[in-house]
N, C-alpha and C positions, 0 to 999 in steps of 0.2 A: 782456524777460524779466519775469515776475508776479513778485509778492509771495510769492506760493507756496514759493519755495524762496528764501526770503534767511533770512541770518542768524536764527534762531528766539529767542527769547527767551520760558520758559515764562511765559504768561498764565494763571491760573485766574479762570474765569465764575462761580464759586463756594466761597469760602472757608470755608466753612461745612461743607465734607466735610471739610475736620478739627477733629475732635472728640475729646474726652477718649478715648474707644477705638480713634481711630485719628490717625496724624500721619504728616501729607504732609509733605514736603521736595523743596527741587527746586534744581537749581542752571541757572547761566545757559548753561550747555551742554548743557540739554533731560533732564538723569537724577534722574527722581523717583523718592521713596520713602517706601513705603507700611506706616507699621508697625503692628501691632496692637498695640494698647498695653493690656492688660491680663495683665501679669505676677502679679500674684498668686495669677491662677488659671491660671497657663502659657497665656493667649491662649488659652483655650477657646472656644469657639462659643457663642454664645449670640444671643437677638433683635436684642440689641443693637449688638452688635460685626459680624453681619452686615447690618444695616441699613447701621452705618457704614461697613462698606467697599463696599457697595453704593452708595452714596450719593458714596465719592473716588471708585469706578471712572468711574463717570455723570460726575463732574467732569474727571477725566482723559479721559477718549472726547473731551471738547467743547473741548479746551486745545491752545492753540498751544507748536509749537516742541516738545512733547513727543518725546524720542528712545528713550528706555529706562524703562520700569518695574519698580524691584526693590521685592519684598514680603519684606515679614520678621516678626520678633516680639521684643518687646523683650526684654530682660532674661536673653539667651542663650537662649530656649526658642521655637522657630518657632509651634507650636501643639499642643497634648497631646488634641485632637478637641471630643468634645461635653463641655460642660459640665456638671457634676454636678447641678444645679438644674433647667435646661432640661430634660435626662433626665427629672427624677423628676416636672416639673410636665407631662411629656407622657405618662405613665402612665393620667393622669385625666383627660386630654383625648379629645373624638368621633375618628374615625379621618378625618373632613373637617377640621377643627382639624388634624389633625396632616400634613394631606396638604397645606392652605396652607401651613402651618408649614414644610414639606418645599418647597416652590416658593420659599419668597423662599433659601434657600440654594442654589437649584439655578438661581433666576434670576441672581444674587451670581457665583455662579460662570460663568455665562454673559456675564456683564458682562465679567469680566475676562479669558477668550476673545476678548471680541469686539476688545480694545481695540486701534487701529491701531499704538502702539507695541510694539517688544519690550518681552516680561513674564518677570522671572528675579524667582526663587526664590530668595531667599538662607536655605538653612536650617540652623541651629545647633539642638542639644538634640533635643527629642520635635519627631517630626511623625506623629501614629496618627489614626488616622479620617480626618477632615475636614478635618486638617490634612495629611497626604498629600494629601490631593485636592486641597486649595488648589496645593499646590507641581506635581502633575501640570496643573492646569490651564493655570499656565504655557506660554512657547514653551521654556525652559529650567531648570533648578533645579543649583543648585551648594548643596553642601554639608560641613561640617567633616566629619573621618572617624571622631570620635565620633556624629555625627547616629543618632538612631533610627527607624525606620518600624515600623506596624504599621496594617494593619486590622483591627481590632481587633470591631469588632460585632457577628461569630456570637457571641463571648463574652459577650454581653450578651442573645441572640437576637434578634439585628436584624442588616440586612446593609445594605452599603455603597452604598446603590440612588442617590441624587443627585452624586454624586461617579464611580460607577461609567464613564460615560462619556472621561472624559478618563485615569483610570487604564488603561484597557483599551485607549486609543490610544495610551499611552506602551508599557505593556509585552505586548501580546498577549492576546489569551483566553484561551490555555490559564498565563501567570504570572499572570494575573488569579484564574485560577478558584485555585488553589494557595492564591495569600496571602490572599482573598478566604473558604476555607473551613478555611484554617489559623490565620487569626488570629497567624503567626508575626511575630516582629519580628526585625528585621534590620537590616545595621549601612549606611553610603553607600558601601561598596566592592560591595555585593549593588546594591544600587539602583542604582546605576551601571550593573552588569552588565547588568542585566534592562530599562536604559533610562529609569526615574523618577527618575534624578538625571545630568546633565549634566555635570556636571564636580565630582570630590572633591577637598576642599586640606585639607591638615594642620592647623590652626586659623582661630582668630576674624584673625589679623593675613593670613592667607591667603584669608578669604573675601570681608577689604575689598578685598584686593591685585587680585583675580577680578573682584569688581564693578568696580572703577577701571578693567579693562583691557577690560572689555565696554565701558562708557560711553564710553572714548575711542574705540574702534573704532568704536562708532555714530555717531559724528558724522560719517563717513566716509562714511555712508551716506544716501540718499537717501530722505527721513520717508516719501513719498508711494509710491514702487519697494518700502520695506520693508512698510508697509499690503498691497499689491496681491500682494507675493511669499506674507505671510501667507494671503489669501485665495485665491491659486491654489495653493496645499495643501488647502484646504478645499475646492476646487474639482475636481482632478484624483483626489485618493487615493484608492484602491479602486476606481478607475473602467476599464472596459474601455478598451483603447486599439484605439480605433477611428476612423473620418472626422471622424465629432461633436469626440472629444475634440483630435482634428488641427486642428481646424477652431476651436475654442476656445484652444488655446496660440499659434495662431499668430495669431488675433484680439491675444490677450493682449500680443504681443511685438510687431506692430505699432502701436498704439495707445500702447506706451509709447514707441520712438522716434521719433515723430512728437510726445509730449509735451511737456513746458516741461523734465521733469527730466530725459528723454531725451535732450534738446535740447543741453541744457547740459553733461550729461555727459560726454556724449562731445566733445561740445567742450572742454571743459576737456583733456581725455585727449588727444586731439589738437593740443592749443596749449601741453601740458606744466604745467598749474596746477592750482591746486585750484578742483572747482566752488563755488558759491556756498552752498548748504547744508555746505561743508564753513569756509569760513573762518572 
């Protein structure tokens, strides 16, 4: 059996993705976490703070042993969208200026898409603009049942165009177009409903209780099967089911039992033990 699935112990390649605006945590059973640390402006968006979590995503993708990634915001406030300053210095900016500007948020969030671990959302306080979107871009978001949502942007005359993608696959087009031209705000029992929040708990001592019981369930899991399960959602969904796509899952399911984690799994399973990513 490889190296591949023994016992993990997170390594980072690069220590330097945490920085004053954001702080990585990790413990020895693979569950990082990723805060944005700029409370006094409620973890608003800004160059800076999407640089830096751009910059932990990149370091997380390349890190061993990683199982679970929870994002958050410090100081009870998940994120309250774009920052006031950012805003107003983009008023004066070329509309190419502003369309860069608009890609490293939209590559930011694509990073954190891509990452092979699971990605939860743990969200307390405001989450309006870009801070929804962060929590949508997630595989999951849990949230206290004080939390707020809002798109907020026709209120400003702008709309939620870099973000728009991963909201739209959490809750549908036609709840997209709704809170998207209403600007309404809503409570994590609506979010829930409509699918941009995963699971709602009664307070802050319920949404560590939440995170703690994700983490330990992933370590149950197989790092390399949960990668591959991510990416055959991206692979399948919306897709006609046809020969091709027959032809592609079952690719998919062979390849993995014939693997190393494949291998093991069900070994394990059939010799009554825990596999070896699990001890």
């Amino acid at each position: 059996m490889t190296n591949e699935i023994a016992h993990p112990l997170v390594e980072f390649p690069d220590v330097s993705a945490t920085t004053e605006l954001v702080h990585i945590s990790a413990t020895q059973s693979g569950s990082v976490t990723v805060t944005m640390n700029r409370p006094a402006k409620k973890n608003a968006f800004e160059e800076g703070l999407i640089s830096a979590l751009s910059e932990a995503f990149d370091t997380l993708a390349g890190a061993e042993g990683v199982r679970v990634v929870f994002v958050r915001g410090a100081d009870g406030t998940f994120s309250a969208g774009a920052d006031l300053d950012w805003m107003r210095a983009a008023i004066d900016r070329t509309e190419a200026d502003n369309r860069a500007d608009a890609m490293e948020l939209a590559k930011m969030l694509k990073k954190l898409r891509d990452l092979p671990a699971l990605t939860v959302a743990l969200v307390e306080g405001a989450a309006f603009g870009g801070g929804a979107g962060l929590a949508a871009a997630c595989d999951m978001a849990i949230a206290t049942a004080d939390a707020r949502f809002s798109f907020s942007e026709v209120k400003l005359g702008l709309l939620p165009a870099t973000i728009s993608p991963y909201v739209i696959e959490a809750v549908g087009p036609r709840t997209a177009r709704a809170l998207f031209a209403t600007a309404q705000v809503f409570d994590a029992a609506y979010a829930e409903k409509i699918g941009l929040v995963t699971q709602t708990v009664a307070d802050v001592a319920g949404l560590r209780a939440a995170a703690h019981a994700v983490a330990a369930g992933m370590v149950a899991c197989a790092p390399g099967a949960v990668e591959a399960s991510k990416r055959l959602v991206d692979d399948v969904a919306g897709r006609l089911i046809d020969r091709d796509l027959m032809e592609l899952t079952a690719h998919r399911i062979a390849a993995a039992r014939v693997g190393d984690e494949g291998q093991e799994g069900v070994r394990a399973f059939l010799e009554r033990r825990k596999p070896l990513w699990a001890e």
